[in-house]
N, C-alpha and C positions, 0 to 999 in steps of 0.2 A: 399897138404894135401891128405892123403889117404883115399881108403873109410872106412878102420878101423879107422880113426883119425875122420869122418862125422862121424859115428854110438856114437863113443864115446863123441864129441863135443854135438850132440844133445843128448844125454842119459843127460848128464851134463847140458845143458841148461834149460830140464824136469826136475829137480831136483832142481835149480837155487832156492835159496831165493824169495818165493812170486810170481812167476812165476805160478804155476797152482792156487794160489789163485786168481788173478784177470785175468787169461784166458778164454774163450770164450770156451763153450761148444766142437766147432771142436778142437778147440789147445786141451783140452784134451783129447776128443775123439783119435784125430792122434798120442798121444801121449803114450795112452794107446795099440794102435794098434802097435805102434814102437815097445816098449818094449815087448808086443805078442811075434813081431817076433822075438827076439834077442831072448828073452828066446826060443822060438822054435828050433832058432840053436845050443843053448850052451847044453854041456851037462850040467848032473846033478849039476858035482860042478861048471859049469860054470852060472848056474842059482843060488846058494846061493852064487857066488862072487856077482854077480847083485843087488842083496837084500842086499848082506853086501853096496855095493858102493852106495846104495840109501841111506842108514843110515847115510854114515858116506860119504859124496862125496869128492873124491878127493883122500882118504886112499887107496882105492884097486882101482884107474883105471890104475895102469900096469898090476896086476893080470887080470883085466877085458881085457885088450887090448890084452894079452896073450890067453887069453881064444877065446877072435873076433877069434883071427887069426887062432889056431888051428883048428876049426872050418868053416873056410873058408867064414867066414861071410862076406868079402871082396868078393866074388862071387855071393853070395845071393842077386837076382834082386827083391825079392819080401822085401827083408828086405834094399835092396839101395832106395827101394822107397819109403816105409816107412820114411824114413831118411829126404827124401827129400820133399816130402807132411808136415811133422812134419814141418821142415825148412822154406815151404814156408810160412806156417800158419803163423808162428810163428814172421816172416820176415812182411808180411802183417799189421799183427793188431800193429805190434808197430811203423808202419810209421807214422802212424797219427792218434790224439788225440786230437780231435777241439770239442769242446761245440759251437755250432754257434744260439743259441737258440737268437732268438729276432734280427738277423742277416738279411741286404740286400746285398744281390749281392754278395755273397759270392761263393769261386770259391773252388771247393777242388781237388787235384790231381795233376801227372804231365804232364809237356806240351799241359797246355790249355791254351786258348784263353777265353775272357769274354768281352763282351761291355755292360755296362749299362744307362739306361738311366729313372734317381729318375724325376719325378714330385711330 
């Protein structure tokens, strides 16, 4: 995958059905700031392709991918990171999704270890 095909995948995922309804203040926060930087590198028409592809997602991501690359946004370390800050949030909050309310011994994460012991 390229880093034009990261900018695009997560533009597309910030757009996703229901996705910034039930994210978490940072997922839109990073979100918001992705998209900052994309429009910062696009020109003009490269910024109302963006607003068309938010509308209508899926219709204009060649023109949108066209427009990345003209712009060298495959270069742009402040917009690769963006990308990938947006990513990891994003990556985070939907590994797990536990109610553990009224719960003992409960262990949450990976590669742990737990010994319990109920009286």
């Amino acid at each position: 995958m390229t880093e034009v095909d990261l900018v695009v995948a997560a533009l597309a995922a910030g757009t996703s059905a229901g996705l910034m309804d039930t994210a978490s203040a940072a997922v839109r926060d990073a979100y918001d700031a992705l998209r900052a930087a994309v429009r910062r590198r696009l020109s003009p028409r490269g910024g109302q392709v963006l607003d068309a592809e938010e509308r209508e997602p899926g219709v204009w991501e060649t023109q949108l991918r066209e427009e990345l690359i003209a712009s060298g946004a495959d270069r742009d370390q402040e917009l690769l990171a963006a990308v990938q800050e947006f990513r990891a949030l994003v990556h985070s909050e939907g590994k797990y999704r536990i109610d553990a309310r009224g719960a003992k011994g409960v262990l949450i994460g990976d590669h742990s270890t737990q010994f319990n012991t109920f009286n």
